[in-house]
C-alpha positions, 0 to 999 in steps of 0.5 A, spaced: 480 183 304 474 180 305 470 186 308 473 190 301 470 185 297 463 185 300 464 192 300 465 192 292 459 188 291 455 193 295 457 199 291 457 195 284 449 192 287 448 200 287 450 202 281 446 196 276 440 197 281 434 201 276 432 207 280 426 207 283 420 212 281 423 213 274 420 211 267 423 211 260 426 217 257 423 215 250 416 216 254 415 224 254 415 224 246 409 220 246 405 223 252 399 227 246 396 220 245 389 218 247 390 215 254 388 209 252 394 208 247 398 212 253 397 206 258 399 200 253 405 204 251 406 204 259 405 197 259 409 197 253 415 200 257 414 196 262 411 200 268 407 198 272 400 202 271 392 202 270 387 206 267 380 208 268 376 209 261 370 211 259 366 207 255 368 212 249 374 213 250 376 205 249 379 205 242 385 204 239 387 209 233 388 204 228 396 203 225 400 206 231 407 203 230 407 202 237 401 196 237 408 192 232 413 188 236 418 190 232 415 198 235 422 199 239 420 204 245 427 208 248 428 204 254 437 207 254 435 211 260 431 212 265 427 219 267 423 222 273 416 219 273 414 226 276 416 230 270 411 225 266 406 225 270 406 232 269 408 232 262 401 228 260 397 232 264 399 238 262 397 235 254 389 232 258 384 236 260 379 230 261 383 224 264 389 226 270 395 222 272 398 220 279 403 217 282 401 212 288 405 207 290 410 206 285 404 205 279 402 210 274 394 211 274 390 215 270 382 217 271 378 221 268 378 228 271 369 227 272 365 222 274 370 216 276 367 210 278 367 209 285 368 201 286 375 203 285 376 207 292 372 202 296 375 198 301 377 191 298 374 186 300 381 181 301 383 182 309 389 175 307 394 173 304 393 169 298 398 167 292 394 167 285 398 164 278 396 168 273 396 176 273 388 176 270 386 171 275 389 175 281 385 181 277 380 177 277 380 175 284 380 182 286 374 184 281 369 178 285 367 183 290 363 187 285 362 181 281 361 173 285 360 169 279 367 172 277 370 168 283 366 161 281 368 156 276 372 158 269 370 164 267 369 166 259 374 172 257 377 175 250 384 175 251 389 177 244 396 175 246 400 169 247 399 167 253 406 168 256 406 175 254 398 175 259 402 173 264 398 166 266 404 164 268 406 169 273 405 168 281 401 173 284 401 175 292 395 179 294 397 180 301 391 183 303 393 189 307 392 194 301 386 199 303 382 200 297 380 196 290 385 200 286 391 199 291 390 191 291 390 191 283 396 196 283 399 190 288 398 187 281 402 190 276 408 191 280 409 184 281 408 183 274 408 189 270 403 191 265 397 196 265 390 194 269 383 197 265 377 198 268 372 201 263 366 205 265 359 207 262 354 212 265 348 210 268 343 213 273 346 212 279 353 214 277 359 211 272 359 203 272 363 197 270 363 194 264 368 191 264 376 190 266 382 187 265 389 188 263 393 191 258 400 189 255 405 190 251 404 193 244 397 193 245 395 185 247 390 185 252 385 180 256 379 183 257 372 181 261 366 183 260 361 185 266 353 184 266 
């Protein structure tokens, strides 16, 4: 009787466990928007994610419904996160999107900043409250100051909605930057933004952050 129960327990665990690499349905219909406004209706639909933008392109289309709270995105199913993937690709020929590790990220297809791809410069465990303050934890190693004292920031949402109260481990194994801040995202799932300006030795940071549901974000700003 009682290896009958664990085993109904088990098969029932099974069956309400969401299936991993997979989205929301309601997703492909939406994959033609600017990559900016895709990323925050991945945040919006609660897939872990990040973005790489050029400095152009990080504008919102102002009145999308989607950026409402009350925008409802169909979240009844799920679908494989490879044929989104491919969906959004096959609608960009500037940015391109991949699959790493359980996150979606997007970056331009040219001149991509190469901090990203960096090693990271956290080698141990470390538990940070707060998703920005994890992000920003991460982003100290291109910016010191960032790792000093209060830091000023724009941040457009309630707090509970930012993530400040989230508990964040960085455990200090990931290899490079962008690997450490998709640890980030798939603990408490939203979009990681990093914006890009040309310069003469190649694409720099000006400023990152995270981009929630329905278009609220937390943003820095670099010097």
């Amino acid at each position: 009787m009682k290896r009958a129960a664990v085993l109904a327990f088990a098969i029932v665990t099974i069956a309400v466990d969401p299936t991993p690499d997979t989205v929301p349905p309601g997703l492909f219909a939406l994959t033609n928007r600017a990559p900016l406004e895709f990323a925050t209706l991945l945040a919006t639909g609660h897939v872990p994610s990040g973005i790489e933008l050029k400095e152009a392109d990080d504008v919102y289309t102002a009145g999308q419904p989607e950026f409402d709270p009350t925008f409802n995105l169909d979240e009844t199913g799920r679908a494989p996160v490879d044929d989104l993937v491919n969906a959004f690709n096959a609608k960009h020929c500037c940015y391109r999107a991949k699959w790493m590790d359980g996150v979606f990220v997007i970056r331009p297809v040219d001149r991509r900043t190469a901090f990203l791809d960096e090693p990271s410069s956290i080698k141990q465990s470390i538990r940070v409250t707060g998703a920005m303050d994890a992000t920003r934890r991460v982003m100290c190693q291109l910016d010191s100051s960032l790792c000093t004292g209060a830091v000023a920031g724009s941040q457009f949402g309630s707090m509970q909605s930012a993530g400040f109260f989230d508990s964040v481990v960085i455990d200090g194994t990931r290899t490079t930057v962008m690997e450490t801040l998709n640890q980030i995202v798939r603990q408490s799932p939203r979009t990681w933004n990093v914006v890009t300006r040309s310069a003469g030795g190649g694409p720099r940071i000006i400023r990152f952050g995270l981009i929630h549901a329905h278009g609220q974000r937390t943003i820095h700003s670099l010097q």
